[in-house]
C-alpha positions as CSV (number, residue, x, y, z in Angstrom):
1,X,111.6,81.5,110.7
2,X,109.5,83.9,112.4
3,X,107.6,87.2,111.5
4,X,106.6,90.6,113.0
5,X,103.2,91.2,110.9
6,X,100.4,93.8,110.9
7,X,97.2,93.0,109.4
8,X,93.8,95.8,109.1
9,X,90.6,95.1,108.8
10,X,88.6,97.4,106.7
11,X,85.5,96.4,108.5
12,X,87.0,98.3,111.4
13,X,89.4,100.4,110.2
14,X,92.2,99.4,112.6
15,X,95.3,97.6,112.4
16,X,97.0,94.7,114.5
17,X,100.3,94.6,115.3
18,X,101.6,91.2,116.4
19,X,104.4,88.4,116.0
20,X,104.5,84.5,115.2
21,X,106.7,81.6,114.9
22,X,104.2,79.9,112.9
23,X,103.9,80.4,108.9
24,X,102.1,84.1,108.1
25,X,98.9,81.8,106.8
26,X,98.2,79.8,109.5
27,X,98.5,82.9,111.8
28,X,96.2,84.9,109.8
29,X,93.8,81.6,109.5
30,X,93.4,81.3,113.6
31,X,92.5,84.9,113.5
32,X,89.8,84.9,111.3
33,X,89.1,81.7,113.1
34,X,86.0,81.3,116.2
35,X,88.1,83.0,119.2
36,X,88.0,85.3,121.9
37,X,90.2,88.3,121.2
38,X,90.8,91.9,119.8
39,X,90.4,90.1,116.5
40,X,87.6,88.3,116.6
41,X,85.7,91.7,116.2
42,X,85.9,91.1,112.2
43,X,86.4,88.4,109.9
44,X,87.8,90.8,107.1
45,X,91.8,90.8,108.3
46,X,94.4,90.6,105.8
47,X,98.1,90.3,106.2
48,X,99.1,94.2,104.6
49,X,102.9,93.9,106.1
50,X,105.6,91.8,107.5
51,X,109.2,91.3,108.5
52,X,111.2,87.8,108.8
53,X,113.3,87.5,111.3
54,X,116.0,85.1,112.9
55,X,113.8,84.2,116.5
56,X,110.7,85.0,118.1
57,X,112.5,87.6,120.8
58,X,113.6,89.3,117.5
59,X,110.0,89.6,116.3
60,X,108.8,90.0,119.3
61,X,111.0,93.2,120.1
62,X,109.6,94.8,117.1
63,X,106.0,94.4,117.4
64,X,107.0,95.9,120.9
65,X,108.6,98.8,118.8
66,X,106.1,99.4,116.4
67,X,103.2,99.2,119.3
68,X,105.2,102.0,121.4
69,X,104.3,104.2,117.9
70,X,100.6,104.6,119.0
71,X,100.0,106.1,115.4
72,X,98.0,104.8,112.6
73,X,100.0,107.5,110.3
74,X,103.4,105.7,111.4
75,X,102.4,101.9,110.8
76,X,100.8,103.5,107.6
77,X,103.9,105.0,106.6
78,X,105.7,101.9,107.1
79,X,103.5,99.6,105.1
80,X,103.3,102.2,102.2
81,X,107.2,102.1,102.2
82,X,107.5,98.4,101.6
83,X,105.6,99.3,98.1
């Protein structure tokens, strides 16, 4: 199983938009972990959304999707709709 995912960070009040083939908690565990990267900025990131899907180039064409939004108020909209 894979996921498309977005987690935010309060911290920096941004989201992050990405895809894995690995289990939602270890994802989110090697980015709060000591990298180099967009989300190594803050340690506060939290999972707030996610979709399964089938394969990776599934998930990977929606992150794609939802990356092409540029709009905070979009991805907002989306996470508030999964309630």
């Amino acid at each position: 199983m894979c996921h498309f995912y977005i987690l935010f960070s309060a911290e920096l009040d941004k989201f992050y938009i990405g895809h894995t083939s690995h289990s939602l908690s270890e994802r989110l565990r090697k980015h709060l972990s000591d990298h180099k990267g967009f989300t190594s900025k803050s340690k506060d990131w939290a999972i707030v959304y996610s979709e399964p899907y089938e394969s990776k180039s599934l998930a990977y064409r929606r992150e794609l999707e939802v990356k092409k939004w540029k709009s905070s108020l979009r991805i907002q909209k989306l996470i508030d709709s999964a309630g």
